[in-house]
N, C-alpha and C positions, 0 to 999 in steps of 0.2 A: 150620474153620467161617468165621473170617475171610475167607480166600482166597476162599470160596463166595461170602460175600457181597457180596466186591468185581469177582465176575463176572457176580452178575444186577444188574440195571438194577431201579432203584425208579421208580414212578409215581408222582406227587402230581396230584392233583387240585386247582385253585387253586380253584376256585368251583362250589360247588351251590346250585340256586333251586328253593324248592316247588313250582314250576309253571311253570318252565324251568328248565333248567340251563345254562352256561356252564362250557369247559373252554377249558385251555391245558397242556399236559402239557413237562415238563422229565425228561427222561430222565438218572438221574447213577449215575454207576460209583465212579470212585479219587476222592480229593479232589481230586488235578489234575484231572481232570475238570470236578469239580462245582465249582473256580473261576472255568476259562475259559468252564464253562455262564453263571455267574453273571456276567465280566464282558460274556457278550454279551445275557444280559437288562436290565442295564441300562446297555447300550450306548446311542445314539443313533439305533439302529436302521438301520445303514449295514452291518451284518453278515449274518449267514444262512450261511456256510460257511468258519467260522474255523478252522484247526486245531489240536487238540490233540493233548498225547500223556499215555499213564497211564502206572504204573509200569512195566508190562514191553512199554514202548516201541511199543506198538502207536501207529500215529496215528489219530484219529479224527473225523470231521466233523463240526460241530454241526447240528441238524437247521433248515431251515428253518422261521421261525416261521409258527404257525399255531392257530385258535382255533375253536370248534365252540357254535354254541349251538342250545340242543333247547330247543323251548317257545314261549311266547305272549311276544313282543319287547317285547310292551305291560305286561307284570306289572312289571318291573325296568330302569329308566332306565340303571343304573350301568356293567353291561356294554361302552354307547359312550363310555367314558371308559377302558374297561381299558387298563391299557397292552401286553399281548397281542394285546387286539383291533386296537389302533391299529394295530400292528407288522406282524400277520399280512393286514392290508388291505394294508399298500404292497405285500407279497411276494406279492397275489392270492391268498391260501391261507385263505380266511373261508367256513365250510363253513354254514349256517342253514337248522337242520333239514333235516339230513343234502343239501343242493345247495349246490353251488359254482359260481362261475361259469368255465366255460374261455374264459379272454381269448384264444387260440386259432381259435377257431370264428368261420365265419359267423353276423354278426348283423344275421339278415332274419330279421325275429321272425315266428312259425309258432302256436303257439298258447300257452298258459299253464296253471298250477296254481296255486289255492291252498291254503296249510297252513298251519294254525291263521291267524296275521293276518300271512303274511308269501305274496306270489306272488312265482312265478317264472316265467320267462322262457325260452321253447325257440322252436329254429331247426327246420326242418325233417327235420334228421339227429337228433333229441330231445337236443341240448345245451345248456346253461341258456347266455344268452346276458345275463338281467337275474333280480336278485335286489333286490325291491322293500317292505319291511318298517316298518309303523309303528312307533312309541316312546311310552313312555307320556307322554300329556299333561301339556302345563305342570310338568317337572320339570325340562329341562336346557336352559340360558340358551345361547345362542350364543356370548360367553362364555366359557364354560365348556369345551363344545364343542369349539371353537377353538383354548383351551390346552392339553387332552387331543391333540389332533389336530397340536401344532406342526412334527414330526418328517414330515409330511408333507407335500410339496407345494402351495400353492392352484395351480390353474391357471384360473377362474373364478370370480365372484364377481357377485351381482349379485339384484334383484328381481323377483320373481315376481308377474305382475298375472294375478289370475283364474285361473280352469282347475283343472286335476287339483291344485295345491297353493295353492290361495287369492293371497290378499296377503303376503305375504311376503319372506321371502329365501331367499337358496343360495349353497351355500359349494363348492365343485367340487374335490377332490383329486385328483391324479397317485396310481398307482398303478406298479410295474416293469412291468406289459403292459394295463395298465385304467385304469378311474379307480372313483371313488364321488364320489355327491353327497348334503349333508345338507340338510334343507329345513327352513328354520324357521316358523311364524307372524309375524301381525302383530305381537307381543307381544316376540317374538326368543326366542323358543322353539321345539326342538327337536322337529319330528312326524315324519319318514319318512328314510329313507335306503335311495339306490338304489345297490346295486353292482354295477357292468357297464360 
């Protein structure tokens, strides 16, 4: 029975929400396994395909990180501080309600969808080219934000007068083939984040 169960792979689920949910899934076999899992989740987020091996010497890849959230972006602020979420933005692999964006693709934007409070963004060949998401009001400081987000790149920084994001500010990340940008209020509070 041992032997069994150190050949199926367990799923944990990090996070469920009433009315979203957010996932980051860690797949673990041997304990070798599930320590080299562990030291690349709290790694510094410079990994994504480290190698392991288990007891009967097989090697194994860690999987790329990646993070999925289902639901209304506006119910639950904490999600843009996960450190999953963080992780799985630099590696382009941030799937919101069920689209992702292929940093890939032509981006001559063609038309769009929205789902629950989050659009998206398509090219003419139907590839999501922008994934564009509010966050609930006045609850995450720039700040805060900022500290959650260290492990990534700025590569922009700067205020927003008028238009699609008021007065404010934006804070611009590098991504491995993208970027994302967070928009805050006048207040330096956290309202939208586009990733494309």
């Amino acid at each position: 029975m041992r032997k069994v169960g150190k050949l199926l792979s367990a799923t944990v689920v990090v996070s469920t929400l009433v009315l979203g949910s957010s996932a980051a899934y860690l797949t673990t076999g041997s304990p070798d396994v599930q320590a080299a899992e562990q030291v690349q989740k709290w790694g510094h987020g410079e990994g994504g395909a480290s190698g392991a091996s288990n007891e009967s010497g097989a090697n194994l890849k860690a999987e790329t990180p990646w993070y999925n959230y289902e639901g209304y972006t506006t119910y639950d602020p904490s999600f843009t501080q996960d450190y999953n979420f963080v992780r799985a933005l630099k590696y382009d692999n941030v799937s919101i309600n069920g689209y992702k964006v292929d940093t890939n693709s032509d981006d001559d934007y063609d038309h769009m969808k929205q789902v629950y409070d989050t659009t998206v963004e398509f090219n003419s060949d139907n590839e999501v080219i922008l994934i564009s998401f509010a966050t609930k009001p006045d609850s995450v400081s720039k700040a805060t934000f900022k500290k959650a987000h260290t492990s990534n790149k700025i590569i922009d920084e700067g205020v927003t007068n008028g238009g699609e994001h008021g007065n404010g500010t934006f804070v611009k990340y590098a991504t491995n083939d993208g970027s994302y940008t967070a928009y805050f209020d006048k207040d330096k509070k956290l309202m939208q984040i586009n990733i494309g």
